[in-house]
C-alpha positions, -999 to +999 in steps of 0.1 A: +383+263-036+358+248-011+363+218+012+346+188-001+341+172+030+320+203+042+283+215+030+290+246+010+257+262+025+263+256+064+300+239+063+285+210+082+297+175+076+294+160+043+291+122+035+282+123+000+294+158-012+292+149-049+256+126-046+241+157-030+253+186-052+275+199-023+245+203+001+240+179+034+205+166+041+196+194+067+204+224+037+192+198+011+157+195+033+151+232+035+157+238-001+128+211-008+109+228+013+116+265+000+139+281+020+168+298+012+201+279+010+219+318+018+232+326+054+250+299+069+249+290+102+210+298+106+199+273+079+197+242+107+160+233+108+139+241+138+122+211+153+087+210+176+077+248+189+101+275+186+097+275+235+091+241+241+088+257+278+058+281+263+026+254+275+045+255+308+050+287+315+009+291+303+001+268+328+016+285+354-003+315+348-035+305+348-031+281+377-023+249+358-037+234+321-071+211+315-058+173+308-088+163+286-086+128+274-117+111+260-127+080+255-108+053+223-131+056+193-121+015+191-117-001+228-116-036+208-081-021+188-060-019+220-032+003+216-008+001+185+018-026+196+056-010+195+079-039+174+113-022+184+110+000+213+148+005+211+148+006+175+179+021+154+156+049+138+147+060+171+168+094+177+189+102+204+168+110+238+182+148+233+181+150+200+140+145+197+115+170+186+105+188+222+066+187+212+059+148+209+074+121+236+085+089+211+080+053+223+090+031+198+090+016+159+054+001+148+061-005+114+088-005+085+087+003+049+112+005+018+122+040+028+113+050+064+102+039+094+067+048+114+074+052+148+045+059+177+045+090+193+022+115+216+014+149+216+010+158+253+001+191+247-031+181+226-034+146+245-032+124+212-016+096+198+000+101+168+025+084+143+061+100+133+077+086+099+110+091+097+134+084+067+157+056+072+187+062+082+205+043+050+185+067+029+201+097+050+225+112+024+204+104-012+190+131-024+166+116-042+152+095-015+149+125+006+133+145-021+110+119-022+098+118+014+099+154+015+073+155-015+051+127+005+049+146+033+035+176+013+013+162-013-005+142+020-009+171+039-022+192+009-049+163+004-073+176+027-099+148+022-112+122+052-094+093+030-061+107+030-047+107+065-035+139+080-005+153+083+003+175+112+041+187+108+068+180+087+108+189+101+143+172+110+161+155+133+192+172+142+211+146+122+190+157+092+169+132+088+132+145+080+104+135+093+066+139+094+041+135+121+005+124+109-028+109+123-020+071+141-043+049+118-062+022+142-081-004+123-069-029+098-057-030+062-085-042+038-054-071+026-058-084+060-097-082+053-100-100+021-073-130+035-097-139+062-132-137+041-142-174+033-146-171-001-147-138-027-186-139-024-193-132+012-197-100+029-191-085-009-214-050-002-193-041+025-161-045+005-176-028-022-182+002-003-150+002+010-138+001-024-158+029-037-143+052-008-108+044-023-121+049-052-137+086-041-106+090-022-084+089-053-111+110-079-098+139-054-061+131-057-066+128-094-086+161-095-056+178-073-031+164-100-021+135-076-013+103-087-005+076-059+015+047-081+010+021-056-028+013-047-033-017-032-051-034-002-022-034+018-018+005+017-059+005+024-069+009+063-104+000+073-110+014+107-142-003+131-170+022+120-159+019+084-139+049+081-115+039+051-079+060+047-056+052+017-021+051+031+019+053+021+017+082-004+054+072-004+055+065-044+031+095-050+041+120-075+021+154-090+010+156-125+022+181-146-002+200-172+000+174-201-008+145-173+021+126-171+045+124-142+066+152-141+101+136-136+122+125-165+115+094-180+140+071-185+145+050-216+123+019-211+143-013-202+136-045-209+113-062-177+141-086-167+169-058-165+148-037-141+137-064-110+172-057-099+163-029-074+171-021-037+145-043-030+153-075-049+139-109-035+112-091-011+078-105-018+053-101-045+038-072-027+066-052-025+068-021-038+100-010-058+117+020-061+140+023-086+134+024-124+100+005-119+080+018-088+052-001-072+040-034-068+035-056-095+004-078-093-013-042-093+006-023-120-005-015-158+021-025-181+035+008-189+043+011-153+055-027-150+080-015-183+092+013-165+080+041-191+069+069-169+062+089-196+027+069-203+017+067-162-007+091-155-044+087-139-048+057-156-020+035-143-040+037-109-071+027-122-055-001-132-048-008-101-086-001-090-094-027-116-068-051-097-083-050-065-118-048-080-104-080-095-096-092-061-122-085-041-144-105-070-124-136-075-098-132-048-071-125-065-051-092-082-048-094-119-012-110-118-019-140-087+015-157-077+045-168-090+083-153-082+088-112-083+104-112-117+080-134-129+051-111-117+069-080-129+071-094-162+034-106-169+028-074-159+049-053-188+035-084-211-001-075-198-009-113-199-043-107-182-061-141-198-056-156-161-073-128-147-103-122-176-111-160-172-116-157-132-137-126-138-160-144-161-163-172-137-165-154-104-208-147-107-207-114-097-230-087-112-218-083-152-217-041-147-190-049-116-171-075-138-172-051-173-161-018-145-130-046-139-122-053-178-123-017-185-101-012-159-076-039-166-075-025-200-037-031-212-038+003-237-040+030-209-068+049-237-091+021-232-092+025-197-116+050-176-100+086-177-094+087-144-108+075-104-139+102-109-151+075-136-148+044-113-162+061-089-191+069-106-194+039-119-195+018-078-216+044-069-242+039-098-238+001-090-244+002-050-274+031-056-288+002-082-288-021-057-303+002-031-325+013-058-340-020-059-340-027-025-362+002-022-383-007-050-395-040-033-399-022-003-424+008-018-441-022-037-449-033-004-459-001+010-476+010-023-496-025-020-507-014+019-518+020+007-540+010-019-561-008+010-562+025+030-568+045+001-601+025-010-610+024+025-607+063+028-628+065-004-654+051+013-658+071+045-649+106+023-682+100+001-700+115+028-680+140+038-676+152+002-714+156-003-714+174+038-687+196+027-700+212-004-730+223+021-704+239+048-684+255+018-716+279+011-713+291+047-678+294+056-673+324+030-643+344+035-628+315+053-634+293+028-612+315+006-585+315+033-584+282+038-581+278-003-547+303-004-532+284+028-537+249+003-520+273-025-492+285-002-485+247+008-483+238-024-458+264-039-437+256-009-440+218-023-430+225-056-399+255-047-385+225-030-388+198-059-375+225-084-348+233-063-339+192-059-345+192-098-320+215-106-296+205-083-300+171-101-292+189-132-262+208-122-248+175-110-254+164-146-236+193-162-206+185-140-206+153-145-182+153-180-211+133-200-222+109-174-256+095-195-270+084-159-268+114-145-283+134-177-313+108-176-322+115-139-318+151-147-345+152-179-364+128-156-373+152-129-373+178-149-398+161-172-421+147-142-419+181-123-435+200-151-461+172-157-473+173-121-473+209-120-496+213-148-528+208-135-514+225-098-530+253-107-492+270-097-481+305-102-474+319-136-437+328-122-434+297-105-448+278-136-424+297-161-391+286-137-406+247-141-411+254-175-380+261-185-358+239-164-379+211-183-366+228-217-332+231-202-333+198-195-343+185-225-322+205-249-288+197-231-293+162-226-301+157-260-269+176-271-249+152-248-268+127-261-255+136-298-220+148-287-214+112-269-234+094-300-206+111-323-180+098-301-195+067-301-191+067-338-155+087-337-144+052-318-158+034-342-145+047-367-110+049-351-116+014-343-124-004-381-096+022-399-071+005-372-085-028-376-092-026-419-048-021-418-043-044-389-057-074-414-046-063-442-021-092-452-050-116-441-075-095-459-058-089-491-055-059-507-088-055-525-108-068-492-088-039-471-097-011-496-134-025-492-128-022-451-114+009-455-139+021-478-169+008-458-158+026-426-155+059-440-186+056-458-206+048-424-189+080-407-203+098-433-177+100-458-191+104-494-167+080-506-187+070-539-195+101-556-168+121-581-185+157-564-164+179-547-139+164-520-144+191-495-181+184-497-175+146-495-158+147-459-173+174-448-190+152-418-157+150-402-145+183-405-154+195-371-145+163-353-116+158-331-084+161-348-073+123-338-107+112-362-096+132-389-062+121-389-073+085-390-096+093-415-069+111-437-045+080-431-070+053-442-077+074-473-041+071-478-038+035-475-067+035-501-050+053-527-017+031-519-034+000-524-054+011-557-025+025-575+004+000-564-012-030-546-020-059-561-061-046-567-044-023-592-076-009-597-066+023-622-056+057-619-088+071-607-093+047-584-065+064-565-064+095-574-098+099-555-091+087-521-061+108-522-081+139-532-102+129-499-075+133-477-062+164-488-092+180-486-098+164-450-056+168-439-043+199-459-013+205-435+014+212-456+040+187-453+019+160-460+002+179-490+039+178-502+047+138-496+009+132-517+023+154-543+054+138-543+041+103-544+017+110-571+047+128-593+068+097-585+091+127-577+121+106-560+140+133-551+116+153-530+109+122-513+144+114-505+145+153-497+117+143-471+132+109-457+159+133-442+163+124-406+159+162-399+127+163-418+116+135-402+119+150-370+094+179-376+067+153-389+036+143-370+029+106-373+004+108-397+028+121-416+057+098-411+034+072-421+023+086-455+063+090-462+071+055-449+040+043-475+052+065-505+089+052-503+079+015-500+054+020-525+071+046-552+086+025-577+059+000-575+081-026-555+078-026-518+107-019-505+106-018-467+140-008-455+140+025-470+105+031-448+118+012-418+142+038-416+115+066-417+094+049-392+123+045-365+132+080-368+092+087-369+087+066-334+122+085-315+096+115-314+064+095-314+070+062-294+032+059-279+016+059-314+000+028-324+000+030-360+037+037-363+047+010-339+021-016-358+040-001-394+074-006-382+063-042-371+051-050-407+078-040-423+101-063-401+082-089-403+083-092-441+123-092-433+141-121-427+130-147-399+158-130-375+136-097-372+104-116-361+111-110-325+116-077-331+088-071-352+067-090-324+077-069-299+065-036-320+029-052-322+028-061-288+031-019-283+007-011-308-018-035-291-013-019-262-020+014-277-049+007-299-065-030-290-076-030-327-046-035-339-041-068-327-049-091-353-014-094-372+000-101-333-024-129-331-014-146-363+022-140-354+017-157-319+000-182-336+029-191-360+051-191-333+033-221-313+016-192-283-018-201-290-031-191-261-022-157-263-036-155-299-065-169-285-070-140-261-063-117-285-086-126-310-114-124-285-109-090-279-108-083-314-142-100-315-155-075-291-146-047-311-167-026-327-162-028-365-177-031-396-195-067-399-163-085-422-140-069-399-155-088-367-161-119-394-126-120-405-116-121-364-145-149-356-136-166-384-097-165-374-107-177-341-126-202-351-101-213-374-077-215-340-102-231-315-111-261-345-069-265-348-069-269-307-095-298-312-121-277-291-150-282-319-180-272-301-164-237-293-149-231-328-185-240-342-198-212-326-173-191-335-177-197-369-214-196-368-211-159-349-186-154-383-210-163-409-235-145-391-213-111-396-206-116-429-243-124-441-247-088-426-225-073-447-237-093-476-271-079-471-257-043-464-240-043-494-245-072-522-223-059-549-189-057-525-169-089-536-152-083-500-180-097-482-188-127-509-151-137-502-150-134-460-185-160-458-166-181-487-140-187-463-165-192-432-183-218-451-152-236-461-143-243-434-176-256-420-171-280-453-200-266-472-185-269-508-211-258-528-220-234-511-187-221-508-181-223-546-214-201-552-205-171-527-167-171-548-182-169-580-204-141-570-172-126-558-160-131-591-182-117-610-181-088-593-145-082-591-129-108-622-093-097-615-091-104-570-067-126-570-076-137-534-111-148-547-096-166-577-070-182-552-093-190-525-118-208-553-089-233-565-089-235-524-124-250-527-123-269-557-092-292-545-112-295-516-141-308-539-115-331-561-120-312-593-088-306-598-089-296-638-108-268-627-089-253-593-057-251-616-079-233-638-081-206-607-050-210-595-033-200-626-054-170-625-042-161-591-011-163-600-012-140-634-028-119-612-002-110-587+028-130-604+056-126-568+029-148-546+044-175-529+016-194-517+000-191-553+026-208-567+032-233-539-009-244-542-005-245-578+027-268-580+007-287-556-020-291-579-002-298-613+017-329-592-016-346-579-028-341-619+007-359-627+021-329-645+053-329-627+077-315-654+050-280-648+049-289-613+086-282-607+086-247-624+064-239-603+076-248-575+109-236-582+091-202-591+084-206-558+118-210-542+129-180-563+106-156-548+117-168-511+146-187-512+142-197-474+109-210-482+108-247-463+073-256-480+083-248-518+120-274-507+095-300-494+072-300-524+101-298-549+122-331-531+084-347-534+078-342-576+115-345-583+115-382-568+088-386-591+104-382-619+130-399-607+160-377-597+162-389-565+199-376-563+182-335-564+154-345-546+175-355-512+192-319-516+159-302-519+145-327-485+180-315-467+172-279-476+141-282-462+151-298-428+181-271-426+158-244-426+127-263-403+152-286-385+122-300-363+096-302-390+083-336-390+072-339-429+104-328-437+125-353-419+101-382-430+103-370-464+138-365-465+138-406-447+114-421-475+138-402-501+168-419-487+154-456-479+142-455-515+180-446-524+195-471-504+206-450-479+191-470-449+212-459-416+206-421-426+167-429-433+161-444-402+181-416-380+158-394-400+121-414-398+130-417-360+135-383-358+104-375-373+082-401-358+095-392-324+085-352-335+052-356-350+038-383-329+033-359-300+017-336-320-019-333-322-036-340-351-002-363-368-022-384-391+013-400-411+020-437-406+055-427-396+056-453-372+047-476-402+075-462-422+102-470-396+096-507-390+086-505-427+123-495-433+141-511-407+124-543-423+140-532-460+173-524-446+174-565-435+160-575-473+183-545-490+208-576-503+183-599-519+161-568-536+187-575-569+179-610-572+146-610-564+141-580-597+162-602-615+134-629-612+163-649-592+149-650-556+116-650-545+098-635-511+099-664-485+063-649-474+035-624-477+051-601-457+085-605-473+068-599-501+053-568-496+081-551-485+098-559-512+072-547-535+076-513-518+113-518-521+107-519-560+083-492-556+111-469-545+132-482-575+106-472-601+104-510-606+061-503-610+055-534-631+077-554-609+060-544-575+028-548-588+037-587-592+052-589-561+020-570-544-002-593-566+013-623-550+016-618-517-019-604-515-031-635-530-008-656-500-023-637-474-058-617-479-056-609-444-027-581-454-053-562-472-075-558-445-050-537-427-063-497-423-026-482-420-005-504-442-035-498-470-011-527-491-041-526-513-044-491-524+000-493-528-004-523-552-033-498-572-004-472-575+023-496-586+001-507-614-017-474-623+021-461-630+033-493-649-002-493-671+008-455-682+042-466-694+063-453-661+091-466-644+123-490-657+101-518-664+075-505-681+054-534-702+052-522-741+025-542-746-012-528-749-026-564-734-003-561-708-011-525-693-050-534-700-041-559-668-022-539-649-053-515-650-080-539-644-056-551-612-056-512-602-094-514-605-100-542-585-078-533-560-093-500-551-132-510-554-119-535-530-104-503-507-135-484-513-155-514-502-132-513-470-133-477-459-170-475-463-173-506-436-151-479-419-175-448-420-205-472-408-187-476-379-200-442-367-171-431-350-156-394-353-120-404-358-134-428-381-150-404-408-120-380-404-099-412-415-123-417-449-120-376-451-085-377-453-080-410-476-105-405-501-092-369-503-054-384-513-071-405-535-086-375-558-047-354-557-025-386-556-002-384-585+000-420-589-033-427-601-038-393-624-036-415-654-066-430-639-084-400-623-077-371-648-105-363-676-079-364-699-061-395-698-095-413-690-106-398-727-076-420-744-091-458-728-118-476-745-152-468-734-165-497-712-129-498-694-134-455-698-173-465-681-160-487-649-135-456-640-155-429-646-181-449-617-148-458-594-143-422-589-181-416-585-186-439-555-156-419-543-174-384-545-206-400-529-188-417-503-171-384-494-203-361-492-215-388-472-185-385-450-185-349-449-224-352-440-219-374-409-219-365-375 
C-alpha cells in the first residue's frame, strides 16, 4: 500500500492526495499536457531551454551576439507599470525559468497572476501568467489554465494574443508566457466617451474585429464564455486582441461544451462562488462561469448543456448594446441581483434603451437578435454578426462613396461633352488616316482587342471570386445578390465587346451559374422562411389555446398547415395531402405531425366535438406525415380507446425510448382517452418525457398546462415551466403572459406580448396577441397606446376575415376587438356571422351574451348564455356570467343554481362565493350569505369586493364592529388601486353612522321614533333597506328627500336612485312590509319613476360636462341601472307586460332615454 502523503507517479510531496487522484501538480501538469505519468523521477517538467548557457557559449564563438532593439510601436504607452514588484506569485530568484528575467506583478485575475517579464535573448517584453498559488493543488483549476494556455496558442489569428511557451515552476505551478498587450481595454474606452453617440465608427470597427476574432474561435470549436469590454484591448494604431481565454472551453461535435453538465440550480443557490461580493464585472468560476451583465440565460442558470456559440453572441449583442446606449443588457444593481435577471432574461430595460438610443435600425435589430433569450433565435454563431457589422460599416462606406462618384460622375459629364466637341474633328480626320495606315491599322485594332480581353480576364476573375464568397457564405442573401450582380453586368457589357468566343463562353456561363444558384438559395432560404413560420403559428395556435378556445385553435391549427401547403380540406389520399413537407427538415415535420395531433384531440374530445371524421382525418395526416412506429402505436391506441396499451406505453421505461413528439401524443391520449381530461396521469408522462428532453419547448409549455389547471399551489411551478419554453420557442409565450398578468407582473406580460406581436403567424394569431395587449395597455390606463394596439388587432383580423369568410374563428377574434373599442353593433353582427357558421361554438355563443349585457338586453344574452353553457356543461365562467345575468333579471332562485353549479365545478372558486353571498342576501338568507362572503375572503383574503361585500352583509345584519373591520379593510385595499370605482369610503362613514342609530332603527319601523333630520333619515332608510323593510325605507327616503332636496343632488350617495330601489321592490310585493294593496304599489311605482327621471335628468348634466372621468361615471351608472336586480320588475319585458298601458308607456320611454343617453356616452370623446 502506497504513502498518501507522496505522489504515486514521482513520490514527491502531496498536499491534497485525494483532490488530485494521487498525482501532485508537476505529474498532474504533464498528464494535461500528454506526457506519460510512467518513470518516476524524470517526470519533473523542464523550464526555459534545455542549456540556458547555449546563447552564451554561441556568442563566444562568433565573437559576441547582435543586441537589436527597435524602436516602441507606442512611445505615448510608457512601459507597463509593475503593481507588486515583490509580489507573492513571484518565484524564488533560483527557482525561475532561465530564458526570461521577471520584474514584477502587473495585473491579477480570479485564477492567476500576469507578471512582466523579458526575453533577453530575443530582446522583447513579454507577459508570464502564472496560476495562483491558492489554486496550486486543484486539479481542476489547473486543468483549466493548462487548457487556456493551449486553446490560445492554437488560435493562430492577430485577435487572439500569442502564446510563446507553456511549463512549471519547480513548485509546480504552470505557467504561460505570451505577447505583453500595450494599449487599453475598450471598457476603459467606452467610460470616458461623452455620450454612446460620439466616436461610434470607431467603436464599431473595433467591435467587428471582436466579432471576426471570435467567427475563428467559433469555426476552431472555441467558445470564449466571457466576452466583454474589459477582456477587449485596443492598442494606438487600432490593433484589437480579445484577452483572458481563462473561461474558454472546446466544443465537442454536437456543439455544446464538452464537460459534464451539472443539474441546473436555482439562480440564488449558485452566486455563492469563490468569488462572492466582487463586482458586477466579475467573472465566476464555479457552477456559473462568466460575468453576468453579459451572459444569456442558460449560462446565467448554470446549464452548460445549452452554452455553445450562441451564449457568446449573446454577449456580442451585450456590448453591441453597450456601445449603443451605454450600457450591457443587465446595467447595475448587486451581483445576485445581476446574476438573476440574467437566468430570468428580463431584457425589457435593455430593448427599451435600444429603441431609444437613435442608432441605425439594422445595428439596433443585429442587437435584439442577439439578445434573443431562446439561444435558437439567436445568430448561429460570431461568422453571422460578423457578417452582419461588416455589411453595416461597407453600407456606410458604400454610401460615402456614392456621394463622392456623384460628385465625380457630375465633373466628368463636363469633360466628357467638352471632349465630344474637340473629337468631331478628329473623328472625320481619322477615318481619312485609317485608309492609309493599312497593316498598322490592323495592329493597332488587335492591341485594342488584347487590352480589352486583359480587362475583362480580370473582371471575370473578381466576378467569380465574388461568387465563391457567396457559396461559402452558408446562405448569406447579400452576398448571393452581389454575386448574380456582377455576374449579370459582366455578361451585359461583354456583349457588344466584340470578346472571344472562349472568353465569351466562360462569361456566359458564370452568368448562368450565377443565376441558377442564387435562385436555388433564394428558394431553399424562402422554404425556411416558411419552415419558421410554420413552426412559429403551430407553437403559437397551442400556446393560445385556452384563450382561443378549442374550435378557434383547430381553425389556427388548420390555417397554418393549410398555408405550408398541407391539403388539409380534401378527403384524397393523406400521403398526397402532406406531401409538401415531406422533404423538409425533420423538426417541420414533427411540428406538423404534432399540430395534426392536437387537431384530432380537439375534434373528437374537446369541447368543438365536431364528429368522428372530423378527427379521424387529421390523424390520418399525421401518420402519413410521422409513420415512426411508436407513435403509429399511441394513434392506434387512442383511436381504439385501447387503455391498456396506453398504460403499456406510460411505462417509465417506455417513456424513456420516446422522442418528444412522441411523449406528447401519449401525454394527450391519456388526458384525453376517456373523454375527461385528466392531467396527472400525463403530467407524469411529460416529466419522465423532459428527464431525457429538458431543452424542448413543447414539452416544458405541456407540463406547464397541465399544472396550471392544478390547484393554485402548482402555479409557480407551472410558471416556471413556461418561462423555459419561452425561452426555447418565443411563440410560446402567450399563456406566460396571461399568467404574469394574473399574478399582478404586468410588465413582464407586457414585454412578452410584444414579442408575440412580432411574430410571424397567421393574421388571428398576431390579432389574438394585439388584441391581448391592447386589452393590457387600456387596463394600465395608457389609452392612446392600447388604441393602437387594438386598431393593429382589428386590422389582422379583417385579414383573415377576407382570407377566409366562412371560418367562424376569424368572425369571433374582430368580435372581441370591436368589443372592446365599444362598438356594439357591430360586435353583435361579426358573432352572428360566427354563428351561423359554426351554431354549436360555445365561445361565440358565450362571447355574444358578452355583448348583449353590454348593450342591456338582457332577455336575450341569457338566451346565449344558456347556450354556452349546454354547450360545454363543466365551464365555470359560463355559469358564473349566467348567474350573473339571471340576478340583474331578478330570477334569483335560478340565479343560485347556477352559481352553485358553479362552486361545484371549482370549489375554490372566489368569484362563484362572491356572487352566491350577493343573490342569497337577496332573498333574504342573510345568515348563508355571510358564510358564502367569508368563503370568498378565505380564499382572496385581500380582495377588496369581497371584504366590502362581506361588510355590507354584516352591517345589514347588525353585525356593526365586524363590518367596519371589514369595509376598512377593503376601503384601505381598493382605494389604492387603479380604476376602484366603489363608494367604499361612502359605505364606512355610511356604517359607522348606522352603528350610532342601530338602537332607535326598532322604534323608528315601529312608527315610534322619527329621524331628527334629513340625514338621520336617510340612513335610516338604508338601515331598513338592509332589513328588507322596502315600503318602510321608501317613506323614510321620501321624507327626508322632501326635508332636504340638496341630498339628491349628491353624485356618490345617488340617495335618489336608493329610494327608486326601495320602492321598485315594495311595488312588486318584496320584503316584510310589503303593501297588499294595488293603489298602494301604483305609488310606490310612480315615486320610483319620478325618482329616477330625476337621476337621469342629473347624470346627463353630468355627461355635458365634457370631462373623461365624467362619461366613464354615466358608463358605469347607467350600465347598473339596466342589470340591477332591484328594478327588474321595472326593466324586464316581462313584468312591464303585467302594468296597465300608459303606466307600461312612461317605463318603456324611462329605459329609452337610458339607452340613448348611453350611446351618447359611449360616442363622446
Amino acid at each position: 500500500m502506497g504513502d498518501a502523503t507522496t505522489c504515486r507517479a514521482c513520490g514527491g510531496g502531496l498536499a491534497a492526495p485525494a483532490g488530485l487522484g494521487g498525482l501532485c501538480p508537476a505529474c498532474l501538469l504533464r498528464q494535461g499536457l500528454g506526457g506519460s505519468t510512467a518513470g518516476g523521477p524524470e517526470l519533473g517538467v523542464t523550464v526555459g531551454p534545455t542549456d540556458p548557457d547555449a546563447l552564451a557559449r554561441l556568442g563566444e564563438s562568433l565573437g559576441g551576439l547582435p543586441s537589436v532593439l527597435l524602436r516602441d510601436t507606442d512611445p505615448e504607452s510608457g512601459p507597463e507599470p509593475v503593481v507588486a514588484p515583490a509580489s507573492p506569485e513571484m518565484p524564488p530568484t533560483d527557482d525561475r525559468p532561465g530564458r526570461f528575467q521577471l520584474f514584477g506583478e502587473i495585473a491579477r485575475g480570479g485564477m492567476g497572476a500576469v507578471l512582466k517579464a523579458r526575453d533577453p535573448g530575443l530582446g522583447r517584453e513579454l507577459a508570464i501568467k502564472v496560476l495562483l498559488e491558492r489554486h496550486r493543488d486543484n486539479p481542476d483549476l489547473v486543468r483549466r489554465f493548462v487548457e487556456e494556455a493551449q486553446i490560445g496558442g492554437q488560435l493562430q489569428h492577430p485577435g487572439v494574443v500569442p502564446i510563446y511557451d507553456l511549463g512549471a515552476f519547480a513548485d509546480a505551478r504552470p505557467y504561460f508566457a505570451m505577447k505583453l498587450v500595450k494599449g487599453r481595454t475598450l471598457a476603459d474606452l467606452l467610460e470616458e466617451r461623452p455620450s454612446p453617440a460620439d466616436d461610434l465608427p470607431r467603436f464599431l470597427s473595433a467591435f467587428e474585429q471582436v466579432c471576426q476574432t471570435m467567427a475563428y474561435a467559433h469555426a476552431r470549436g472555441v467558445i470564449h464564455r466571457d466576452l466583454k469590454p474589459s477582456n477587449v484591448m485596443v492598442g494606438s494604431f487600432g490593433e484589437v486582441q480579445v484577452m483572458d481565454w481563462g473561461l474558454a472551453k472546446v466544443l465537442a461535435r454536437g456543439g455544446v461544451a464538452d464537460e459534464r453538465a451539472p443539474t441546473p440550480e436555482p439562480a440564488e443557490t449558485v452566486v455563492a462562488t469563490a468569488r462572492s461580493g466582487s463586482g458586477a464585472d466579475d467573472s465566476r468560476p464555479g457552477s456559473v462561469l462568466g460575468t453576468p451583465a453579459y451572459m444569456p440565460p442558460e449560462q446565467a442558470r448554470g446549464d452548460t448543456r445549452r452554452v455553445d456559440e450562441r451564449a457568446d453572441v449573446f454577449a456580442l449583442g451585450s456590448i453591441l448594446c453597450e456601445l449603443l446606449t451605454g450600457d450591457p443588457a443587465y446595467a447595475g444593481g448587486p451581483p445576485a441581483e445581476v446574476l438573476r435577471r440574467a437566468a430570468d432574461a428580463e431584457l425589457a430595460d435593455a430593448e427599451a434603451r435600444l429603441a431609444a438610443c437613435g442608432a441605425d435600425p439594422e445595428l439596433v435589430a443585429l442587437a435584439r437578435a442577439c439578445l434573443a433569450p431562446a439561444p435558437e433565435a439567436r445568430p448561429r454563431d460570431a461568422r453571422a454578426v460578423a457578417n452582419a457589422v461588416t455589411a453595416h460599416l461597407a453600407g456606410v462606406q458604400e454610401r460615402l462613396r456614392a456621394a463622392e462618384l456623384e460628385r465625380a460622375q457630375a465633373q466628368a459629364r463636363a469633360e466628357e461633352e467638352r471632349k465630344r466637341r474637340r473629337l468631331a474633328v478628329g473623328l472625320a480626320a481619322s477615318v481619312l488616316l485609317t485608309v492609309g495606315l493599312g497593316l498598322g491599322g490592323w495592329a493597332w485594332d488587335q492591341s485594342r482587342r488584347r487590352a480589352t480581353d486583359r480587362r475583362f480576364e480580370s473582371s471575370l476573375a473578381d466576378a467569380s471570386a465574388l461568387l465563391g464568397r457567396a457559396r461559402g457564405s452558408g446562405g448569406d442573401a447579400s452576398a448571393w445578390a452581389a454575386a448574380r450582380t456582377a455576374a449579370g453586368d459582366l455578361a451585359a457589357l461583354a456583349a457588344p465587346a466584340g470578346l472571344g468566343p472562349e472568353l465569351s463562353s466562360r462569361i456566359a456561363r458564370l452568368r448562368d451559374d450565377a443565376e441558377r444558384e442564387a435562385a436555388a438559395v433564394a428558394a431553399e432560404a424562402e422554404a425556411a422562411r416558411r419552415d419558421g413560420a410554420l413552426i412559429d403559428a403551430l407553437a403559437s395556435a397551442r400556446s393560445m389555446q385556452a384563450e382561443l378556445g378549442d374550435a378557434e385553435t383547430i381553425d389556427a391549427l388548420r390555417a397554418a398547415l393549410a398555408a405550408s401547403g398541407v391539403d388539409v380540406a380534401g378527403a384524397g389520399d393523406p400521403a398526397a395531402a402532406v406531401r409538401p413537407l415531406e422533404n423538409r427538415p425533420e423538426d417541420v415535420r414533427m411540428a406538423a405531425a404534432a399540430g395534426l395531433d392536437e387537431w384530432a384531440f380537439l375534434a373528437r374530445v374537446g369541447t368543438a366535438k365536431l364528429g368522428d371524421e372530423a378527427w379521424k382525418r387529421p390523424l390520418a395526416l399525421a401518420e402519413a406525415l410521422d409513420p415512426e412506429p411508436t407513435r403509429l402505436a399511441v394513434r392506434r391506441a387512442w383511436a381504439a380507446a385501447d387503455q391498456a396499451e396506453l398504460r403499456r406505453l406510460a411505462a417509465p421505461e417506455s417513456v424513456d425510448r420516446l422522442r418528444p413528439a412522441s411523449v406528447l401524443l401519449l401525454a394527450g391520449a391519456l388526458r384525453d382517452a376517456k373523454g375527461a381530461r385528466d392531467h396527472r396521469a400525463a403530467a407524469a408522462v411529460v416529466r419522465r418525457g423532459l428527464l431525457n428532453h429538458p431543452r424542448d419547448a413543447r414539452l416544458n409549455e405541456a407540463l406547464a398546462e397541465f399544472l396550471a389547471e392544478g390547484p393554485p399551489e402548482s402555479r409557480a411551478e407551472a410558471m416556471q415551466y413556461y418561462r423555459i419554453a419561452w425561452a426555447l420557442q418565443p411563440a410560446c409565450g402567450y399563456a406566460l403572459a396571461a399568467l404574469l398578468k394574473e399574478s399582478g407582473r404586468a410588465e413582464e406580460a407586457e414585454r412578452i406580448l410584444r414579442e408575440l406581436a412580432g411574430i410571424r403567424g397567421t393574421p388571428i394569431i398576431r390579432g389574438t396577441n394585439l388584441h391581448k395587449l391592447g386589452q393590457l395597455l387600456g387596463e394600465q390606463g395608457r389609452s392612446a397606446e392600447a388604441a393602437a394596439a387594438l386598431a393593429e388587432a382589428e386590422a389582422e383580423f379583417r385579414a383573415a376575415v377576407r382570407l377566409r369568410p366562412d371560418d367562424a374563428g376569424g368572425h369571433i377574434g374582430l368580435a372581441m376587438v370591436l368589443h372592446e373599442a365599444g362598438r356594439s353593433a357591430e360586435t353583435e353582427s361579426e358573432l352572428r356571422t360566427a354563428i351561423r357558421l359554426r351554431p354549436d361554438d360555445r365561445p361565440a355563443r358565450f362571447n355574444l351574451g358578452l355583448a348583449l349585457i353590454r348593450q342591456g338586453r338582457l332577455a336575450d344574452a341569457e338566451a346565449e348564455l344558456r347556450a354556452a353553457v349546454r354547450l360545454r356543461p363543466n365551464d365555470l365562467l359560463a355559469h358564473d356570467t349566467l348567474g350573473s345575468t339571471l340576478q340583474a333579471r331578478g330570477k334569483l332562485a335560478e340565479a343560485e343554481a347556477e352559481f352553485r353549479a358553479a362552486i361545484g365545478i371549482n370549489p375554490d372558486d372566489p368569484l362563484a362565493h362572491f356572487n352566491l353571498g350577493l343573490v342569497l342576501q337577496g332573498l333574504g338568507r342573510m345568515a348563508e350569505a355571510q358564510a358564502e362572503a367569508l368563503a370568498a375572503v378565505r380564499l382572496q383574503p385581500d380582495d377588496p369586493d369581497s371584504l366590502c361585500s362581506l361588510g355590507l352583509i354584516r352591517a345589514a345584519i347588525g353585525k356593526y364592529d365586524e363590518a367596519l373591520a371589514d369595509l376598512r379593510r377593503g376601503h384601505e385595499i381598493g382605494s389604492k388601486r387603479p380604476g376602484w370605482t366603489n363608494a367604499s369610503g361612502e359605505w364606512v362613514r355610511r356604517t359607522e353612522r348606522q352603528a350610532l342609530l342601530a338602537k332607535r332603527l326598532p322604534a323608528v319601523l315601529r312608527g315610534d321614533d322619527r329621524p331628527a333630520d334629513a340625514d338621520e333619515g336617510v340612513n335610516l332608510a338604508l338601515m331598513a333597506h338592509d332589513r328588507r323593510r322596502y315600503a318602510t325605507a321608501a317613506r323614510l327616503f321620501s321624507d327626508a328627500l322632501r326635508a332636504d332636496p340638496k341630498l339628491a343632488d349628491d353624485r356618490h350617495a345617488v340617495h335618489a336612485y336608493n329610494a327608486a330601489c326601495s320602492a321598485a321592490l315594495a311595488a312588486a310585493g318584496r320584503g316584510e312590509d310589503a303593501p297588499k294593496l294595488d293603489d298602494a304599489r301604483a305609488t310606490l311605482r310612480a315615486q320610483a319613476l319620478g325618482w329616477l327621471q330625476s337621476e337621469l335628468a342629473a347624470w346627463s348634466g353630468v355627461l355635458r360636462s365634457g370631462t373623461p372621468t365624467a362619461r366613464l361615471e354615466v358608463l358605469r351608472t347607467l350600465q347598473h341601472w339596466q342589470q340591477d336586480t332591484d328594478l327588474a320588475a321595472l326593466r324586464e319585458p316581462e313584468a312591464l307586460a303585467g302594468l296597465p298601458g300608459p303606466e307600461r308607456a312612461k317605463w318603456k320611454a324611462l329605459w329609452v332615454q337610458v339607452d340613448r343617453l348611453l350611446e351618447k356616452a359611449a360616442k363622446a370623446p
